[in-house]
C-alpha positions in Angstrom: -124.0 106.2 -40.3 -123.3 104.7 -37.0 -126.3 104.3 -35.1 -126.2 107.1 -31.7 -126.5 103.7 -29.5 -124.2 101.9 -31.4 -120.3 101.8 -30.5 -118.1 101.9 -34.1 -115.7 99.2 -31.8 -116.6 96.3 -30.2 -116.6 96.3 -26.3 -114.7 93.2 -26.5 -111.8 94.5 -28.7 -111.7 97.7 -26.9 -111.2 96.1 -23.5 -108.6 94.1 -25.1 -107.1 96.9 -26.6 -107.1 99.1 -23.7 -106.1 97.2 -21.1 -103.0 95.8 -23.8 -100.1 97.5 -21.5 -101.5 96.0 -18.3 -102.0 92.9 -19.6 -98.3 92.8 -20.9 -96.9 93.9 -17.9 -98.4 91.3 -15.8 -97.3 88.2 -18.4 -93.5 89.5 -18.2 -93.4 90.3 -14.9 -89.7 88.7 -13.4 -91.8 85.9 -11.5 -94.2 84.2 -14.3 -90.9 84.9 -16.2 -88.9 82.4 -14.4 -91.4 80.6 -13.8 -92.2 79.5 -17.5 -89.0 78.8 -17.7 -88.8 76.6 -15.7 -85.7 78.4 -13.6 -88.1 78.0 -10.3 -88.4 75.1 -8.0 -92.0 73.7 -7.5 -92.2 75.4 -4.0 -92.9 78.8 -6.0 -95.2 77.2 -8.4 -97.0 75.9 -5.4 -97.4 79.3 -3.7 -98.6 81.0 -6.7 -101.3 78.2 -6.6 -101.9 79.2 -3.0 -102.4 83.1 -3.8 -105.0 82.0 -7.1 -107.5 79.9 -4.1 -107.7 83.3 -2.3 -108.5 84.8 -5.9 -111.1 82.6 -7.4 -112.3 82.3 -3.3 -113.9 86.1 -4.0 -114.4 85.7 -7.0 -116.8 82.6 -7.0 -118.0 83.2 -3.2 -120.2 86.5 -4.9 -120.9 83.9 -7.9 -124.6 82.3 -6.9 -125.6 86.3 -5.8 -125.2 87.9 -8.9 -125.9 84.5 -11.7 -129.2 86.3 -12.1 -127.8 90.0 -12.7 -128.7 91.4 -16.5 -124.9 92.6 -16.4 -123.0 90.0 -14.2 -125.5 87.3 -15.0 -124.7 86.0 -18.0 -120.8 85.3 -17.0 -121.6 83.5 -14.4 -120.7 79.8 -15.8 -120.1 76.5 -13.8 -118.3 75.0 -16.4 -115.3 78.5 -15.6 -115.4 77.8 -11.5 -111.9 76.6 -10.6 -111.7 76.5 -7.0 -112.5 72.9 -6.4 -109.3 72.3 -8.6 -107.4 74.7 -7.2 -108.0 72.8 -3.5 -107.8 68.8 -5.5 -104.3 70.7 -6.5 -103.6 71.8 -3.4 -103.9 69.0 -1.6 -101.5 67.0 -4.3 -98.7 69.9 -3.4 -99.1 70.2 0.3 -101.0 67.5 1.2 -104.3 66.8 3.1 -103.5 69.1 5.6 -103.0 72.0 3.2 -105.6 74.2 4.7 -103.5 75.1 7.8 -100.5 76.0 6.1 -102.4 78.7 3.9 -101.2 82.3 3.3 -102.0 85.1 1.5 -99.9 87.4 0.6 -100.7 90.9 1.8 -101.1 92.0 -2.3 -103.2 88.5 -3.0 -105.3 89.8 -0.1 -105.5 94.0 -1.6 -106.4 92.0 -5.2 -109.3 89.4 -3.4 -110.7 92.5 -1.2 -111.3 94.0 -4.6 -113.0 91.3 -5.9 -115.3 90.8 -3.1 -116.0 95.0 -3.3 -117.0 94.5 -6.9 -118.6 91.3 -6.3 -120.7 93.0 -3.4 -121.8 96.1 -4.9 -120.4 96.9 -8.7 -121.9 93.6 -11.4 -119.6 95.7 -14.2 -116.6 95.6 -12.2 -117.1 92.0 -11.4 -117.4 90.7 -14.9 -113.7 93.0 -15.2 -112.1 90.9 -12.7 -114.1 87.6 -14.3 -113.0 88.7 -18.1 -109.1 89.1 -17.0 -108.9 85.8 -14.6 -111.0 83.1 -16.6 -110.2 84.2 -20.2 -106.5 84.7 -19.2 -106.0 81.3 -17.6 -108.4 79.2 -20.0 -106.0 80.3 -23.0 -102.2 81.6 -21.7 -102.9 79.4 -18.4 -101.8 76.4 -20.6 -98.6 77.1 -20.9 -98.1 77.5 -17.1 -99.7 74.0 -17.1 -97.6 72.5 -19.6 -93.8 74.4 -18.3 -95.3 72.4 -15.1 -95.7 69.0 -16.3 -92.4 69.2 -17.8 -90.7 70.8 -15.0 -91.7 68.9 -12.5 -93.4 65.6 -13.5 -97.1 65.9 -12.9 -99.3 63.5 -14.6 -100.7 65.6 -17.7 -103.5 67.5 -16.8 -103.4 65.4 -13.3 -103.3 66.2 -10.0 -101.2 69.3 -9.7 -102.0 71.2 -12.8 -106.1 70.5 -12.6 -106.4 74.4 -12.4 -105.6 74.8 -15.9 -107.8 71.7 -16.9 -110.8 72.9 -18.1 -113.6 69.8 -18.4 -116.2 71.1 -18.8 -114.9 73.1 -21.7 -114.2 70.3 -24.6 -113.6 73.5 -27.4 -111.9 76.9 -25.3 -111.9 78.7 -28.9 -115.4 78.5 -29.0 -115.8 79.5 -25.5 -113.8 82.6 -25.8 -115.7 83.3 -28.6 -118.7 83.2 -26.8 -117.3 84.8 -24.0 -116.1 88.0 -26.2 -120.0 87.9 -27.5 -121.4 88.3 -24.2 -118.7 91.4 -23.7 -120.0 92.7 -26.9 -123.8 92.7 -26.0 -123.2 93.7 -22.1 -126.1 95.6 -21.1 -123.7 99.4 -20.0 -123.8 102.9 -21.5 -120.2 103.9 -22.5 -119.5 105.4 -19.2 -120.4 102.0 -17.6 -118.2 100.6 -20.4 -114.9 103.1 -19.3 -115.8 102.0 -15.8 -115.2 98.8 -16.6 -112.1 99.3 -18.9 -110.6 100.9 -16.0 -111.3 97.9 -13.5 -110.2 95.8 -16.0 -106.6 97.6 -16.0 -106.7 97.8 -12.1 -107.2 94.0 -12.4 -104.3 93.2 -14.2 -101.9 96.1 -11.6 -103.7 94.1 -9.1 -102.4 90.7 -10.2 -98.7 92.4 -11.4 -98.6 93.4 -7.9 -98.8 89.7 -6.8 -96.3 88.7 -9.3 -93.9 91.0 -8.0 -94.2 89.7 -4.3 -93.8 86.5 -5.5 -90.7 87.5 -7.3 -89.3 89.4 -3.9 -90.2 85.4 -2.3 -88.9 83.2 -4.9 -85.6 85.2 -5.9 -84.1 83.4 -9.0 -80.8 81.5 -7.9 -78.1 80.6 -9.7 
C-alpha cells in the first residue's frame, strides 16, 4: 500500500511526462528546425544566442536570493550558470561592442518577465523554468552545438558555442541523474507539484513562442 504521503510516480517522470507535448512542440518548432539543419545562416544562430542572455539574465540574476530556499535551494548550482558563456560567445559573434547592439525580442522579453516573477515571488515556479532551460540545453543543447561547429566552423566547444560547453560538468548523465533526484525529493504537496507541472508547460509555450518569432525573422530561403 502506497503510503498517503507518498506519490505511486515520481515527480521527475511525471513532469517529464506531462509537459511531453510542450516539450515536442518547442524542439520542432520551424526555427530550431532549420536551424539544426543547418539551412540558416549564422546571423540567426547568433540572435537566438542573443534572446538565451536575456533568458539565463532572469534566470541567474534571482539565483544568489533563493540558493538558500528548501525548494529552490538545492538547484541552485554554479557549475549550471551560463551567462558568462553566453556573453564570451557573444562577444566572438558580434564583437566587443556586442552590448549595444542587444535586442530582445518582445516574446524573449514576455518569457524573461516570467522568470524574474517566479524568481521574485514563486521558488516552485523557478525551479520549472530552471528544470526546462538547464536540463534541456545540458543534454539536446549539444546538438545545436555540434550542427554549429559544422555549419559554421567554430573551434569545437570554442568560442562561439561555449554555451553548450559545460566544464564544470565532466559526466552530464550523472548530473541529470542528480538533477531528476532533487525533482523527486522537492519539498511540495501535490498541489505545489501541479503548480509546478503547469509552469513547467508555460515554460516550454514561453520558449515556442520565441522560436516562432525567430522563425517570422530568419525566414528559410531558397
Amino acid at each position: 500500500m502506497t503510503p498517503p504521503d507518498a506519490s505511486p510516480t515520481a515527480f521527475s517522470s511525471l513532469l517529464r511526462s506531462a509537459s511531453l507535448e510542450q516539450h515536442h512542440e518547442a524542439n520542432t518548432s520551424a526555427f530550431i528546425t532549420d536551424l539544426l539543419g543547418g539551412r540558416l545562416g549564422v546571423e540567426a544562430y547568433t540572435r537566438y544566442t542573443e534572446q538565451l542572455w536575456f533568458v539565463y539574465g532572469a534566470l541567474e540574476a534571482g539565483a544568489e536570493r533563493l540558493a538558500g530556499d528548501p525548494v529552490a535551494g538545492p538547484f541552485v548550482r554554479p557549475e549550471l550558470f551560463r551567462r558568462t558563456a553566453l556573453e564570451r560567445d557573444l562577444a566572438h559573434l558580434r564583437g566587443p561592442g556586442w552590448r549595444a547592439g542587444l535586442t530582445a525580442l518582445p516574446e524573449t522579453r514576455t518569457y524573461a518577465a516570467r522568470v524574474r516573477e517566479c524568481a521574485g515571488g514563486w521558488p516552485g515556479g523557478y525551479v520549472a523554468h530552471h528544470y526546462t532551460r538547464y536540463l534541456g540545453d545540458l543534454a539536446g543543447g549539444q546538438i545545436i552545438r555540434d550542427t554549429a561547429e559544422k555549419t559554421w566552423g567554430f573551434t569545437r566547444k570554442g568560442d562561439g558555442v561555449r554555451f553548450y560547453v559545460f566544464e564544470g560538468i565532466p559526466n552530464p548523465a550523472a548530473f541529470r541523474k542528480g538533477y531528476r533526484t532533487l525533482l523527486d525529493e522537492v519539498p511540495a504537496d501535490e498541489l505545489e507539484k501541479q503548480r509546478i507541472v503547469a509552469e513547467c508547460k508555460r515554460a516550454y509555450t514561453l520558449n515556442t513562442a520565441v522560436f516562432r518569432a525567430l522563425g517570422e525573422e530568419f525566414p528559410l530561403s531558397a
